[in-house]
Jmol script that loads the backbone (N, CA, C; Angstrom):
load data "model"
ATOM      1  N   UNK A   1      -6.277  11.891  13.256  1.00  0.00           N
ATOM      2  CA  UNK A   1      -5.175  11.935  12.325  1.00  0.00           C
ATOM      3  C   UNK A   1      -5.617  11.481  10.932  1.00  0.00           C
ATOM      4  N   UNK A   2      -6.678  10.536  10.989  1.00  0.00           N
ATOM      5  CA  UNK A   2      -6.627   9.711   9.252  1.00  0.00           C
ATOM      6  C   UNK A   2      -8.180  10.895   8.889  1.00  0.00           C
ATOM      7  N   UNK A   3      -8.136  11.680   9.398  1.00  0.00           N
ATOM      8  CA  UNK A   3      -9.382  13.151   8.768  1.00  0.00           C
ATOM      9  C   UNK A   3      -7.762  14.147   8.104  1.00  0.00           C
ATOM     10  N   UNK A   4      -6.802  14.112   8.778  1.00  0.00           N
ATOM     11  CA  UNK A   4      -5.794  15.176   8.078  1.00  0.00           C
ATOM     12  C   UNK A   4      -5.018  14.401   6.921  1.00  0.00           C
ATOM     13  N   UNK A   5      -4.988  13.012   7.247  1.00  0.00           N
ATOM     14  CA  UNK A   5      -4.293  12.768   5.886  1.00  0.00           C
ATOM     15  C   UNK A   5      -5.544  12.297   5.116  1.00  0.00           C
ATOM     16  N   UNK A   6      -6.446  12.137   4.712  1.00  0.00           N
ATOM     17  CA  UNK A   6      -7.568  12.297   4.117  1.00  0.00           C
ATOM     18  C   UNK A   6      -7.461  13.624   3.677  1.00  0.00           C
ATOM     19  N   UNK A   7      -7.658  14.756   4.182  1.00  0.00           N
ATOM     20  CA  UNK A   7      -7.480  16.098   3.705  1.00  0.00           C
ATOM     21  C   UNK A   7      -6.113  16.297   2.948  1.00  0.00           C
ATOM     22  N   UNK A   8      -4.957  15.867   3.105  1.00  0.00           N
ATOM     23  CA  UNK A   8      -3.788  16.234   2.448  1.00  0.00           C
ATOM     24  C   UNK A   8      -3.811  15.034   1.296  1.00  0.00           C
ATOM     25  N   UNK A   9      -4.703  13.950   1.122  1.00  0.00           N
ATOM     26  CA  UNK A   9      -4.641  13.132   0.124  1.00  0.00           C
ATOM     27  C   UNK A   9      -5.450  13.515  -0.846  1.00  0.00           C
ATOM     28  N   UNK A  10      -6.590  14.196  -0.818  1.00  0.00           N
ATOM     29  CA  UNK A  10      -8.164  14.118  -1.668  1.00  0.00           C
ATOM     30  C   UNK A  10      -7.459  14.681  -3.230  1.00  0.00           C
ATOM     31  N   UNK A  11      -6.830  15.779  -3.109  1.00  0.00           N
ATOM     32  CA  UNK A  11      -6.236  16.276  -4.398  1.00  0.00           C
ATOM     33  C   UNK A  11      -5.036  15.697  -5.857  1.00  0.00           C
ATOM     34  N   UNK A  12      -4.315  14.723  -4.562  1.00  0.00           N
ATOM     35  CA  UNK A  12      -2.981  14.259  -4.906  1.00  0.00           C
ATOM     36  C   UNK A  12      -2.851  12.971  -6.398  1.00  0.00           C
ATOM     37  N   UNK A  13      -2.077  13.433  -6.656  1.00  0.00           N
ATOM     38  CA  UNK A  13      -2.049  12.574  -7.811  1.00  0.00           C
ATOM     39  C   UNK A  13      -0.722  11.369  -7.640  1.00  0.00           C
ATOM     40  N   UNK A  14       0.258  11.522  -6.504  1.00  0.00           N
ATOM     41  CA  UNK A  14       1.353  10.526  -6.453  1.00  0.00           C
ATOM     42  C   UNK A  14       0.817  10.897  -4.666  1.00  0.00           C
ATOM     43  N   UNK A  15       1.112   9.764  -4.058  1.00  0.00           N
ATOM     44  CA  UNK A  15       1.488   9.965  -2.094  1.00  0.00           C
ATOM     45  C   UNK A  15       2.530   8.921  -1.874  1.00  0.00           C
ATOM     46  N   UNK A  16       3.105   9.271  -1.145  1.00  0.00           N
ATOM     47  CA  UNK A  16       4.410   8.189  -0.834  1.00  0.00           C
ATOM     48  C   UNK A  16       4.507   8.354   0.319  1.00  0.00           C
ATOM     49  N   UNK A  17       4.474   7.036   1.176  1.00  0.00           N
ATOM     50  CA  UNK A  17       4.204   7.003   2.489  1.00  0.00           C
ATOM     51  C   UNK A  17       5.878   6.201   2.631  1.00  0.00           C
ATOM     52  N   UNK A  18       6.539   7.151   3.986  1.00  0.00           N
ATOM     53  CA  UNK A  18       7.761   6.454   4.292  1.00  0.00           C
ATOM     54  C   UNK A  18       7.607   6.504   5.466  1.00  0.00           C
ATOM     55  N   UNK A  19       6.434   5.805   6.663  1.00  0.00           N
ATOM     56  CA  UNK A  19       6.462   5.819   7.987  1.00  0.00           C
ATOM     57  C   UNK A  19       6.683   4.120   9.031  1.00  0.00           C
ATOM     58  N   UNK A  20       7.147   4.756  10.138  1.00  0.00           N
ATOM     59  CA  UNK A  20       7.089   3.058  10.647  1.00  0.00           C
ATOM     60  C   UNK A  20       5.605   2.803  11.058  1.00  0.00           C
ATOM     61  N   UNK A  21       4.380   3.314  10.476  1.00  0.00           N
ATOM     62  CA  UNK A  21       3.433   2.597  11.327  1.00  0.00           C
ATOM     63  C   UNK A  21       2.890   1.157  11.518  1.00  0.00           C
ATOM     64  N   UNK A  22       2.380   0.733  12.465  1.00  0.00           N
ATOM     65  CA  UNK A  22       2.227  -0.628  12.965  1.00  0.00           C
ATOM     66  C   UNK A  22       0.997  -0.776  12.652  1.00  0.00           C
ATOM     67  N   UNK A  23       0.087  -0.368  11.851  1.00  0.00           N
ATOM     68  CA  UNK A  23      -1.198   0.060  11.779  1.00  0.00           C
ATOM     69  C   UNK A  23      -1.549   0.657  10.654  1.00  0.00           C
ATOM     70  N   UNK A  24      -2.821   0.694   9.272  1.00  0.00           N
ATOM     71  CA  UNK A  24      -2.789   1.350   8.362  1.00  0.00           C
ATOM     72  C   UNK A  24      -2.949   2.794   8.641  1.00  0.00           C
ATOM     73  N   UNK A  25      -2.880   3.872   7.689  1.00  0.00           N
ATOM     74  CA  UNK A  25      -2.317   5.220   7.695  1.00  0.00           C
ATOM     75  C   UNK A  25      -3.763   5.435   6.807  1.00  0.00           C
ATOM     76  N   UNK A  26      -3.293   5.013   5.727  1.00  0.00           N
ATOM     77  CA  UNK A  26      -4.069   5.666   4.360  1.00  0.00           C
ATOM     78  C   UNK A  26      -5.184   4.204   4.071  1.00  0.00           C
ATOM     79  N   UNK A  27      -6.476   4.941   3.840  1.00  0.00           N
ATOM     80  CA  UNK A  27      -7.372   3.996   3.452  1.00  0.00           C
ATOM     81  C   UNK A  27      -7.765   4.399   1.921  1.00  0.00           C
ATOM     82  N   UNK A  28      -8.629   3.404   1.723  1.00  0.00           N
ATOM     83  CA  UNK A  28      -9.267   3.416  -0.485  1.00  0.00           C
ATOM     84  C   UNK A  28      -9.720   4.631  -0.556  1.00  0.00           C
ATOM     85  N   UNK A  29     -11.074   4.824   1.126  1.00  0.00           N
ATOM     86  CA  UNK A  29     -11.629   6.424   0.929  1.00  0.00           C
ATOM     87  C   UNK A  29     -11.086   8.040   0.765  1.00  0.00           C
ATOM     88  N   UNK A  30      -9.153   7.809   1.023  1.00  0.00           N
ATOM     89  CA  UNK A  30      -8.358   9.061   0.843  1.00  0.00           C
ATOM     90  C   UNK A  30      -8.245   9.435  -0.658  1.00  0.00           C
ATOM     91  N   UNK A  31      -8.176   7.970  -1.490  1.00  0.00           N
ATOM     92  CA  UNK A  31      -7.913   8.182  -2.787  1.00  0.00           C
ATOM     93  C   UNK A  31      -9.013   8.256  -3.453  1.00  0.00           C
ATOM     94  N   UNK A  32      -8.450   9.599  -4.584  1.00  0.00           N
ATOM     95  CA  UNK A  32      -9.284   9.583  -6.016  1.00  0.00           C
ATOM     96  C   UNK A  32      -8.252   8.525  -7.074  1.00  0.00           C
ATOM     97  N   UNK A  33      -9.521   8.797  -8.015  1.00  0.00           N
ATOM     98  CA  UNK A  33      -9.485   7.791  -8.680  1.00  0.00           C
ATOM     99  C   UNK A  33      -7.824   8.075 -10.000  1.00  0.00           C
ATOM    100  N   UNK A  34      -7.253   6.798  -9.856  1.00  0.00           N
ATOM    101  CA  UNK A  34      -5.539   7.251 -10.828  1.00  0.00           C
ATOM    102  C   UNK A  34      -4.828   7.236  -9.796  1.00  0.00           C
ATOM    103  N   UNK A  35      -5.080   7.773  -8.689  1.00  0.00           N
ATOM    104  CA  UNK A  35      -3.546   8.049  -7.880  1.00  0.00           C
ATOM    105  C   UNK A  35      -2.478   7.017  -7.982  1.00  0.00           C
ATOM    106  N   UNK A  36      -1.223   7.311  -8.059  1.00  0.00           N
ATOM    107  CA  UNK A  36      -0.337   6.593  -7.678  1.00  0.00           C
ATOM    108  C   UNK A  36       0.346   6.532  -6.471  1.00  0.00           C
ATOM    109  N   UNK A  37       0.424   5.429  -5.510  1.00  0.00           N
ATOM    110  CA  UNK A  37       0.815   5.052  -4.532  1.00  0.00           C
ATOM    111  C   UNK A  37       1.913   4.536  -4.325  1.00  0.00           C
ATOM    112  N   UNK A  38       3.203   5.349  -3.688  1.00  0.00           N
ATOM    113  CA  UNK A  38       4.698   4.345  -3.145  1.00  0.00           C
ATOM    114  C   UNK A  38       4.643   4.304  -2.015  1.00  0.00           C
ATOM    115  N   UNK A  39       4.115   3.243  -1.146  1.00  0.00           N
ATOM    116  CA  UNK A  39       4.313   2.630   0.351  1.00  0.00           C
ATOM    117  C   UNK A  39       5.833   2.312   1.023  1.00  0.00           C
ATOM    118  N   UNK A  40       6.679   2.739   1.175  1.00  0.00           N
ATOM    119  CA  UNK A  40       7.691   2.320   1.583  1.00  0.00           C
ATOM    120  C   UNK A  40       8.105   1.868   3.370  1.00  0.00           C
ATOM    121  N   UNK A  41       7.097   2.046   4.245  1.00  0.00           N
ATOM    122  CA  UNK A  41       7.069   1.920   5.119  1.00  0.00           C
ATOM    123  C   UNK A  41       7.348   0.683   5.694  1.00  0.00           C
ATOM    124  N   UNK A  42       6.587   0.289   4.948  1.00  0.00           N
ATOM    125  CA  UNK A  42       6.650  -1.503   5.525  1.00  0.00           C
ATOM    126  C   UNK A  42       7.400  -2.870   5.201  1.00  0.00           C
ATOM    127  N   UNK A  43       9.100  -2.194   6.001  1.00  0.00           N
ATOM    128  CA  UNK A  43      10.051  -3.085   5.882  1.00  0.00           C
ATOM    129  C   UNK A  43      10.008  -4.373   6.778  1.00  0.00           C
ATOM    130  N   UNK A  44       9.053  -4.505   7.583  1.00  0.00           N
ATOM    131  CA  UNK A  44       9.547  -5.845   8.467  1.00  0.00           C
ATOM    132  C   UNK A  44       7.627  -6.419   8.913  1.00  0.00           C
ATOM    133  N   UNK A  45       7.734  -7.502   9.790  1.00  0.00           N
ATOM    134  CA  UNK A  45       6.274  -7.983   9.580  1.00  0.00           C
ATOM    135  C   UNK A  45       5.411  -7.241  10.488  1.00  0.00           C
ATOM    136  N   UNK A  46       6.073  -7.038  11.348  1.00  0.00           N
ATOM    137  CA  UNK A  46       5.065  -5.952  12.293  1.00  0.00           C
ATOM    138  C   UNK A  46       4.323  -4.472  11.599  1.00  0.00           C
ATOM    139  N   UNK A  47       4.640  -3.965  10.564  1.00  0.00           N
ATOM    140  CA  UNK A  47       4.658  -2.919   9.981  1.00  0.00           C
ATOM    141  C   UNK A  47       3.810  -3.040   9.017  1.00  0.00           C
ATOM    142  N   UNK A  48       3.076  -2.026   8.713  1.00  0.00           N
ATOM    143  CA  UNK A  48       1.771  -1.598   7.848  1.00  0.00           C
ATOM    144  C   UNK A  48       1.277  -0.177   7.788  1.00  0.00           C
ATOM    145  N   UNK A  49       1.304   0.473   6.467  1.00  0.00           N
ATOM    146  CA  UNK A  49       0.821   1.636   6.043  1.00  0.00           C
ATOM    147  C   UNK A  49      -0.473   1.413   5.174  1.00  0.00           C
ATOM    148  N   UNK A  50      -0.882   0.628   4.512  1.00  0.00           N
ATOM    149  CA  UNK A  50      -2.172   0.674   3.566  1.00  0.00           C
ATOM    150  C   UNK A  50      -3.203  -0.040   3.824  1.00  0.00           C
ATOM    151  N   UNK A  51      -4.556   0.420   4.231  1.00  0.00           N
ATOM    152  CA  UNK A  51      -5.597  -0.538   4.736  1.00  0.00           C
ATOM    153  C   UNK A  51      -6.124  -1.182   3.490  1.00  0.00           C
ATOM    154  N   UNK A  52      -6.569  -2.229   3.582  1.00  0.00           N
ATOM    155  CA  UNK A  52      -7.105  -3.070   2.922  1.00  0.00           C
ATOM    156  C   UNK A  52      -7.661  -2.918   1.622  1.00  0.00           C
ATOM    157  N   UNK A  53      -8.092  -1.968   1.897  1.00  0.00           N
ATOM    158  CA  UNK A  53      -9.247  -0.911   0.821  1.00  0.00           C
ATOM    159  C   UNK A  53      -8.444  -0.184   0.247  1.00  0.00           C
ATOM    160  N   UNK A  54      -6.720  -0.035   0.168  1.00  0.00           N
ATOM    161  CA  UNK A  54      -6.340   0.550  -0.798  1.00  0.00           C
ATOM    162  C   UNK A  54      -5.912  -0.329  -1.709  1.00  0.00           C
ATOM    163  N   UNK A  55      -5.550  -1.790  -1.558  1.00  0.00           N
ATOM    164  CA  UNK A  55      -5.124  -2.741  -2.178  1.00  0.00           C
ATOM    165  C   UNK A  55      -6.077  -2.907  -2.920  1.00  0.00           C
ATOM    166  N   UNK A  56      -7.646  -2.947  -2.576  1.00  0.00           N
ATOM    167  CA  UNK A  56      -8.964  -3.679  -3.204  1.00  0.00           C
ATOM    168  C   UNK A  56      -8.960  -2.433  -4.473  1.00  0.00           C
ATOM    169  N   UNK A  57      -8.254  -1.304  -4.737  1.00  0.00           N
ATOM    170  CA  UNK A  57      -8.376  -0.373  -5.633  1.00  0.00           C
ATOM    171  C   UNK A  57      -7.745  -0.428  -6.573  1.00  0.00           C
ATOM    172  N   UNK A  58      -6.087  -1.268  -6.490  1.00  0.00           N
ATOM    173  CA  UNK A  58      -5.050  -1.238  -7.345  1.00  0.00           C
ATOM    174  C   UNK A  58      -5.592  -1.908  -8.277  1.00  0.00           C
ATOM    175  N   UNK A  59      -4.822  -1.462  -9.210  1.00  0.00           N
ATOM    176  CA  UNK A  59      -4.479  -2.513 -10.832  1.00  0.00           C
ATOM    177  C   UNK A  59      -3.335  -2.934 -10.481  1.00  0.00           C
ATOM    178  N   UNK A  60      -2.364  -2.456 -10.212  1.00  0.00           N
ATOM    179  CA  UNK A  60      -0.873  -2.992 -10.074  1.00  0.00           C
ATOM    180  C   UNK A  60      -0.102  -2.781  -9.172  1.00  0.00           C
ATOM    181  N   UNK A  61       0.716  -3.628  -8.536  1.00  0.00           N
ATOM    182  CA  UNK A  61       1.443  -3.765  -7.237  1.00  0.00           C
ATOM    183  C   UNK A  61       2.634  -3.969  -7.716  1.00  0.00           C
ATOM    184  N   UNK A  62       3.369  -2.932  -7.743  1.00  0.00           N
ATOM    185  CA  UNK A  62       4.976  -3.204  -7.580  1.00  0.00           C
ATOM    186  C   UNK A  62       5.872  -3.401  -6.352  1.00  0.00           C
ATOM    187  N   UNK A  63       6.447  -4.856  -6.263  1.00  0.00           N
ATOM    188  CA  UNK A  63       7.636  -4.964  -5.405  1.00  0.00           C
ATOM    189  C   UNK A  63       8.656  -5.111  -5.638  1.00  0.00           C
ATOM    190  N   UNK A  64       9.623  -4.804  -4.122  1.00  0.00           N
ATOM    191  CA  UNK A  64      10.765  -5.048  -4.681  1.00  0.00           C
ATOM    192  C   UNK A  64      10.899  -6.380  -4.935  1.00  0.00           C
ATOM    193  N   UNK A  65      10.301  -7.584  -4.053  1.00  0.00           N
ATOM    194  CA  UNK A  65      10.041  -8.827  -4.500  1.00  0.00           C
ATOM    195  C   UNK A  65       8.772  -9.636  -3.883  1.00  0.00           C
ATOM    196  N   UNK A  66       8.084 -10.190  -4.633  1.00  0.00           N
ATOM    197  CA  UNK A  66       6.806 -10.498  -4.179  1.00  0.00           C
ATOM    198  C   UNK A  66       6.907 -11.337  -2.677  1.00  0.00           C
ATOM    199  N   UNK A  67       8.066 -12.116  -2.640  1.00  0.00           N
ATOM    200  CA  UNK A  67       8.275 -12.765  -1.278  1.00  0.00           C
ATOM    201  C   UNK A  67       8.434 -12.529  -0.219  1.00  0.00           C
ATOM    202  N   UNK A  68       9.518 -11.429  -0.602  1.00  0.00           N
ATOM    203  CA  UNK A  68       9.561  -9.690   0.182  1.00  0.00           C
ATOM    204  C   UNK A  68       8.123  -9.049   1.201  1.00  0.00           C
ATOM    205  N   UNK A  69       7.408  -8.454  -0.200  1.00  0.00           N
ATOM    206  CA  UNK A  69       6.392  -7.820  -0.141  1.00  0.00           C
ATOM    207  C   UNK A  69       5.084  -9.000   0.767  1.00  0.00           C
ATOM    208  N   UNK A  70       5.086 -10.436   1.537  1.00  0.00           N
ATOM    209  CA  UNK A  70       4.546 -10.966   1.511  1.00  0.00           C
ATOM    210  C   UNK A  70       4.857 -11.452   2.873  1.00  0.00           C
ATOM    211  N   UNK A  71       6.000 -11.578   2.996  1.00  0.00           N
ATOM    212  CA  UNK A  71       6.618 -11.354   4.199  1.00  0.00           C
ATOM    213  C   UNK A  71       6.444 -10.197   5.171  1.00  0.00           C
ATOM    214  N   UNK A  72       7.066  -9.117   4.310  1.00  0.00           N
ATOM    215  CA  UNK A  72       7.411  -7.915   5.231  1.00  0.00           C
ATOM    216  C   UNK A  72       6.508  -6.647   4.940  1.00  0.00           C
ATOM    217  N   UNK A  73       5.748  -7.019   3.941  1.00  0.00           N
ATOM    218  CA  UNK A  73       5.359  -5.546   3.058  1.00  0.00           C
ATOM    219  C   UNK A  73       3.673  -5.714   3.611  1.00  0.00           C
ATOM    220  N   UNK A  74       3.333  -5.244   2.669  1.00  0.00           N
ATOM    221  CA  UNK A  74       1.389  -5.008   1.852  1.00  0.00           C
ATOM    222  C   UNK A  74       1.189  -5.962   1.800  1.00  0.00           C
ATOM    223  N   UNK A  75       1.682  -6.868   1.158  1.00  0.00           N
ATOM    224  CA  UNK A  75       1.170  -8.565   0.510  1.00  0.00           C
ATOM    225  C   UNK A  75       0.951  -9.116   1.871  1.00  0.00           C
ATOM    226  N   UNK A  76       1.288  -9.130   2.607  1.00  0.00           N
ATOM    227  CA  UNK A  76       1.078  -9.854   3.465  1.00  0.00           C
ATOM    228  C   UNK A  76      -0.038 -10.422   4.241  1.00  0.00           C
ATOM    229  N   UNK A  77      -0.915  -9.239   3.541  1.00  0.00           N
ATOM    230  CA  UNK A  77      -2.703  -9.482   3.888  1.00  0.00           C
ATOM    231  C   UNK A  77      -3.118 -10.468   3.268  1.00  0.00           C
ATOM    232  N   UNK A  78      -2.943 -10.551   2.117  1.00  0.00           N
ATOM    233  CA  UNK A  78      -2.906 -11.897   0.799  1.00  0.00           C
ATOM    234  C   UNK A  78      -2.462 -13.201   1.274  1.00  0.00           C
ATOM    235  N   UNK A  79      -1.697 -13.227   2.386  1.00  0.00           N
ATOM    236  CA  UNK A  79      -1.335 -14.724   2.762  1.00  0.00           C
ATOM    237  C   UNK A  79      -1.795 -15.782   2.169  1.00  0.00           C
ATOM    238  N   UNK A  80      -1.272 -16.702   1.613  1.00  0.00           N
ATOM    239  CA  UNK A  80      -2.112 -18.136   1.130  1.00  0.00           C
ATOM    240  C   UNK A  80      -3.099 -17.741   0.326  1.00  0.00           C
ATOM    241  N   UNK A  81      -3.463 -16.544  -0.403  1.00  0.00           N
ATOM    242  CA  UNK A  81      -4.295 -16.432  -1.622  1.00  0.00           C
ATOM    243  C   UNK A  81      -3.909 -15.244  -2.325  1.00  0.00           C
ATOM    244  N   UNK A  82      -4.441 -15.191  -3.583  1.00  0.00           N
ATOM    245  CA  UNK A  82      -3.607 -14.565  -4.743  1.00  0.00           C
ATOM    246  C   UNK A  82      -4.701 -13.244  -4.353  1.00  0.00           C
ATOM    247  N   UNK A  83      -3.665 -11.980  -4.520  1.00  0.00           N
ATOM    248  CA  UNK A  83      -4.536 -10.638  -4.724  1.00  0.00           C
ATOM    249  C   UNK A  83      -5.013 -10.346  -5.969  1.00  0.00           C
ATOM    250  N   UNK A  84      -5.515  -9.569  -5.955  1.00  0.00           N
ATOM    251  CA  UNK A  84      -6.874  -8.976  -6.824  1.00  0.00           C
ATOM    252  C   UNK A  84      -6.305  -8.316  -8.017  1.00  0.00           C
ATOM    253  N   UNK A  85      -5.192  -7.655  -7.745  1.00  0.00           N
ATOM    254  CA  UNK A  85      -4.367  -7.106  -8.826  1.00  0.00           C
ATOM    255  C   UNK A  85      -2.888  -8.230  -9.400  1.00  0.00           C
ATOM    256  N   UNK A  86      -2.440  -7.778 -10.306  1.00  0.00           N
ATOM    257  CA  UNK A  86      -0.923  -7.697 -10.619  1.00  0.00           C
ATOM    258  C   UNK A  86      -0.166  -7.363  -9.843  1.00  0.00           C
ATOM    259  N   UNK A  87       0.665  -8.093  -9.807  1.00  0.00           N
ATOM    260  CA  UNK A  87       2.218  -8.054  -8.685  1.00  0.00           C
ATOM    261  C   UNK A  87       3.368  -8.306  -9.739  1.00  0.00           C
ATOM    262  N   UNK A  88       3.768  -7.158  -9.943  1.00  0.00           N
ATOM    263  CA  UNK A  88       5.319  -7.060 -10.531  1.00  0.00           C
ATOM    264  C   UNK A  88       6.237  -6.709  -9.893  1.00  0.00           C
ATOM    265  N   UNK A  89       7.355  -6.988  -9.912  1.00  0.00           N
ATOM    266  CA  UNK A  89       8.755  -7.026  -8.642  1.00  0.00           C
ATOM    267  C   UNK A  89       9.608  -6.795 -10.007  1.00  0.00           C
ATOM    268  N   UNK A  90      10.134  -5.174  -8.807  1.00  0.00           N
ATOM    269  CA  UNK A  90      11.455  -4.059  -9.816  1.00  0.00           C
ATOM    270  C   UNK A  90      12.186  -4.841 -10.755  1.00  0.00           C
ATOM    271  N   UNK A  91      12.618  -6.123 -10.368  1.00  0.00           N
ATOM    272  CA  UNK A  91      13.610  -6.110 -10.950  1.00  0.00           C
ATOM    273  C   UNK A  91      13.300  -6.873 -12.595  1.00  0.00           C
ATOM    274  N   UNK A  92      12.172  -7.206 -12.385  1.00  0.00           N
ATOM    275  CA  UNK A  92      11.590  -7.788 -13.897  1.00  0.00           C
ATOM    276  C   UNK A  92      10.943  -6.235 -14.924  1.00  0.00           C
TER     277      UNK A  92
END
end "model"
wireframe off; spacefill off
backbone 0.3
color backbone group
């Protein structure tokens, strides 16, 4: 499966992932370089769409709230240490 979304990512300039997976989907190696990424998948703590290596790529992380996102989201890999990028939350 992560050879077909690799193939449906290589071109893309936005991907927006809205799945329940329990497990990352999309890794750093799907993306070229610019893409923009909306993860929406990962509403609760069991849940994860982005491996590691897509975070280690960002400049900027938008949440809906970093506590949120840290809890339930992406951030959550970050536990107890600051990520690599910017974390801005919508509502600022």
């Amino acid at each position: 499966m992560h050879t077909e979304i690799g193939n449906a990512c290589r071109e893309a300039d936005i991907i927006v992932t809205t799945t329940p997976s329990r497990e990352p989907l999309l890794s750093g190696e799907h993306l070229r370089e610019g893409v923009h990424v909306t993860a929406m998948g990962s509403d609760s703590p069991e849940k994860r769409e982005l491996d590691s290596s897509v975070l280690e790529r960002a400049d900027v992380f938008v949440a809906d709230t970093q506590a949120q996102s840290e809890h339930n989201g992406e951030l959550k890999v970050y536990a107890g240490h600051r990520p690599p990028f910017t974390v801005h939350e919508l509502g600022q």
